[in-house]
C-alpha positions in Angstrom: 29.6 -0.1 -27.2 28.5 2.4 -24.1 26.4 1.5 -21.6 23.9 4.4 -22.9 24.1 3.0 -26.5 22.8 -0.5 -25.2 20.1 1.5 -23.6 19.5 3.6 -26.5 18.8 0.3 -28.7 17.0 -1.8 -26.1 14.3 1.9 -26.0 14.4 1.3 -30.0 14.0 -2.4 -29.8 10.7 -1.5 -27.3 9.3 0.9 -29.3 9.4 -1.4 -32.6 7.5 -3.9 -30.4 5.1 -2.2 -28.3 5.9 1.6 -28.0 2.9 2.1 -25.1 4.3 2.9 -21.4 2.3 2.0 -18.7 2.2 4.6 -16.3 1.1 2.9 -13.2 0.4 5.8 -11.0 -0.8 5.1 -6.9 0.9 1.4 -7.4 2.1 0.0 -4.4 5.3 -2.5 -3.5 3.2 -5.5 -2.6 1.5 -5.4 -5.8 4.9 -4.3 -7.9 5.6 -7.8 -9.1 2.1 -9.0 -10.1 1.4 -6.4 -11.6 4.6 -5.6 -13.4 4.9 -9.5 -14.6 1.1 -8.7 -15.8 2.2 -6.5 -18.2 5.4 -7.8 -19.7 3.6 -10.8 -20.6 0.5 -8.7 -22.2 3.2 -7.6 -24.4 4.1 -4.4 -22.5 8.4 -3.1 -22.3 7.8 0.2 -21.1 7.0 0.8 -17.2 6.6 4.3 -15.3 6.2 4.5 -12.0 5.0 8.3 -11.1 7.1 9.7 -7.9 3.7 10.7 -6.4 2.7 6.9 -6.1 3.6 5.3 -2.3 7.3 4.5 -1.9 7.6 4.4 -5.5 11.5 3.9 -5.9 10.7 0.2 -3.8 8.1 -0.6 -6.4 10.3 0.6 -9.1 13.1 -1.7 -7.7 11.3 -4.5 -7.7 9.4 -4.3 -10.9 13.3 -4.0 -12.6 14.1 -6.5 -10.8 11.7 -9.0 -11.8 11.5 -8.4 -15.3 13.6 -9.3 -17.9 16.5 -6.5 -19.5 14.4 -6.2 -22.4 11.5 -4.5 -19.8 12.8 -0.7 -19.6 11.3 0.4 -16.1 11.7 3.8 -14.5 9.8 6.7 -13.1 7.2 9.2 -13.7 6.5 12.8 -12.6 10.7 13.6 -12.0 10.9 17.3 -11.1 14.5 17.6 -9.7 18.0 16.7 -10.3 18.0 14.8 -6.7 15.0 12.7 -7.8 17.2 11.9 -11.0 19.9 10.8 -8.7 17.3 8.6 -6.7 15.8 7.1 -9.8 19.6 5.6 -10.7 20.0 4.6 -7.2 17.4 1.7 -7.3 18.1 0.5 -10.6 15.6 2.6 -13.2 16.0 2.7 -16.3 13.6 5.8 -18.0 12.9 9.2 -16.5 9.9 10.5 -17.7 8.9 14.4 -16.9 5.9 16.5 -16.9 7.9 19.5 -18.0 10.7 20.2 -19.7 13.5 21.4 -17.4 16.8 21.1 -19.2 18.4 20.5 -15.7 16.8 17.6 -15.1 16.8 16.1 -18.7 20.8 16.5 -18.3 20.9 15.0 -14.6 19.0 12.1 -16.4 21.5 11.6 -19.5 24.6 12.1 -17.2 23.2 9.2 -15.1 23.2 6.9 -18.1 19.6 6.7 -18.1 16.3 7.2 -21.0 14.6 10.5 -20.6 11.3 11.1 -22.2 10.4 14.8 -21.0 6.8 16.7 -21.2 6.8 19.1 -23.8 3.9 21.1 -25.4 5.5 23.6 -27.6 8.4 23.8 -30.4 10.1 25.5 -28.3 10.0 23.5 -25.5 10.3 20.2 -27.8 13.9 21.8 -29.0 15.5 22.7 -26.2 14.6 19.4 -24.7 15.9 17.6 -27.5 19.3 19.9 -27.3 19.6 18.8 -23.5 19.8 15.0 -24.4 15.7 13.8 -24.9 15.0 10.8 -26.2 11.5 11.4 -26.8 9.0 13.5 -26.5 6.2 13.3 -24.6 2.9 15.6 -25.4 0.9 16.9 -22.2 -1.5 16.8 -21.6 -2.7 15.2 -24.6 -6.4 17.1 -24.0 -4.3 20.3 -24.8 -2.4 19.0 -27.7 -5.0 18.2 -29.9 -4.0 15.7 -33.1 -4.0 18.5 -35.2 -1.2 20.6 -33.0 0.5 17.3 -32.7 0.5 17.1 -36.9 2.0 21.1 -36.6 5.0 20.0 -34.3 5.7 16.8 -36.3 6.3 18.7 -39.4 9.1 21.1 -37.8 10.6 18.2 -35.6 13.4 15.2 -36.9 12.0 12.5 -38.2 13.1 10.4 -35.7 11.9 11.8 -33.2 9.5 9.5 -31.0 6.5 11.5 -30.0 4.3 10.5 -27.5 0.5 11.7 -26.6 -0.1 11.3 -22.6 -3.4 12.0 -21.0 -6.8 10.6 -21.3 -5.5 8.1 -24.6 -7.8 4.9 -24.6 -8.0 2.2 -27.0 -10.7 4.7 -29.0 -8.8 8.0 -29.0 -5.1 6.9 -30.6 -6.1 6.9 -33.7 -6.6 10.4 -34.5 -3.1 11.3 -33.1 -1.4 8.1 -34.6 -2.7 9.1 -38.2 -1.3 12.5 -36.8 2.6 11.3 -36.4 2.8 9.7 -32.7 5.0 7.5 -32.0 3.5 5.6 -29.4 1.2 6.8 -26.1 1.6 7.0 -22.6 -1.5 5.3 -21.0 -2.9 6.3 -17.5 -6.0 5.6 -15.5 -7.4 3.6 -18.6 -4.9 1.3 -18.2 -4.2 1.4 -14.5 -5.8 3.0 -11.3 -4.9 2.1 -7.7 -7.4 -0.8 -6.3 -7.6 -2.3 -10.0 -6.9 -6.2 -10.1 -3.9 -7.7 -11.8 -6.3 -9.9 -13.8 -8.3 -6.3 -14.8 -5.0 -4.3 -15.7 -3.6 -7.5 -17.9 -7.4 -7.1 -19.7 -6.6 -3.3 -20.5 -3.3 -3.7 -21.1 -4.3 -6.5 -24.0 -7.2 -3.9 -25.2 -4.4 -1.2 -25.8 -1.8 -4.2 -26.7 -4.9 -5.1 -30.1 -5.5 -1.6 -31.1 -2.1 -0.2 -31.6 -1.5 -3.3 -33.3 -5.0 -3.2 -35.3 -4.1 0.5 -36.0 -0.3 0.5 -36.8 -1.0 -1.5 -39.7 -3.7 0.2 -41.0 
């Protein structure tokens, strides 16, 4: 078994469990651990740290670090190839993209990590999947309404993991989950800078109960 297929089934073996990524965006190093900790144990596997955070390959380091390999920690807001290559230098695991540049999905998959691009059209959801995605992520989600999510489901794989990010709270998932997502990327309403641990663990379990709540529904 590859390196990338034991990656490709721990990202499977995430989603089944808890397919939310925290995208901890303005999270510093000192608080990496705490914070990081705070969420595995609220039930979370999936951990972004955006590149436009402070020193964000330190905190990304020492979030994979601390967690257990069934934690899949990586960053947010990749725009270049060299960013890929600095991503795989300290350990991450997921690269996660506002946009859809087939370059940088491809730097991403030939560095044996997860990429989970930003796509909002057809078009740009199948080229991305050509180039290696594996998943998609909607943004923003303001702009990709449920019903334009339901649209791209239909023409898309089955199996394709699609994932709303952008102003998702506990409230708004259920429109786009009865819609086809897969799983949400959660922002400021799960994490801003300043926040406590004790208040991010307290978000983190409010998302944690309603994708549960909902998913079985």
């Amino acid at each position: 078994m590859t390196s990338n297929q034991t990656l490709a089934n721990r990202f499977e073996t995430a989603n089944s469990l808890l397919p939310l990524v925290a995208i901890l965006r303005g999270l510093k190093p000192t608080e990496a651990v705490e914070i990081g900790r705070g969420l595995y144990d609220a039930g979370f596997r999936l951990i972004e740290v955006p590149l436009n955070s402070p020193d964000p390959f330190t905190s990304i380091a020492t979030i994979r670090r601390a967690l257990p390999d069934d934690a899949l920690v990586g960053a947010g807001t990749v725009l270049t190839v060299e960013q890929v290559a600095q991503l795989k230098a300290c350990g991450g695991d997921l690269t996660v993209m506002p946009h859809a540049d087939t370059a940088v999905i491809r730097a991403a998959k030939a560095a044996g990590m997860l990429c989970v691009p930003g796509i909002v059209t057809p078009t740009e959801a199948f080229a991305a999947l050509a180039a290696g995605a594996d998943a998609l992520k909607l943004f923003p989600a303001e702009l990709v309404t449920p019903q334009i999510l339901k649209a791209i489901r239909v023409v898309l794989p089955k199996t394709v993991r699609l994932l709303p990010v952008g102003g998702i709270t506990p409230d708004t998932m259920k429109p786009y989950l009865d819609a086809g997502a897969g799983g949400f990327g959660l922002g400021s309403a799960l994490y801003t800078p300043g926040m406590s641990c004790a208040q991010v663990v307290a978000r983190a379990g409010d998302f944690a109960a309603a994708w549960l709540r909902l998913s079985k529904t």
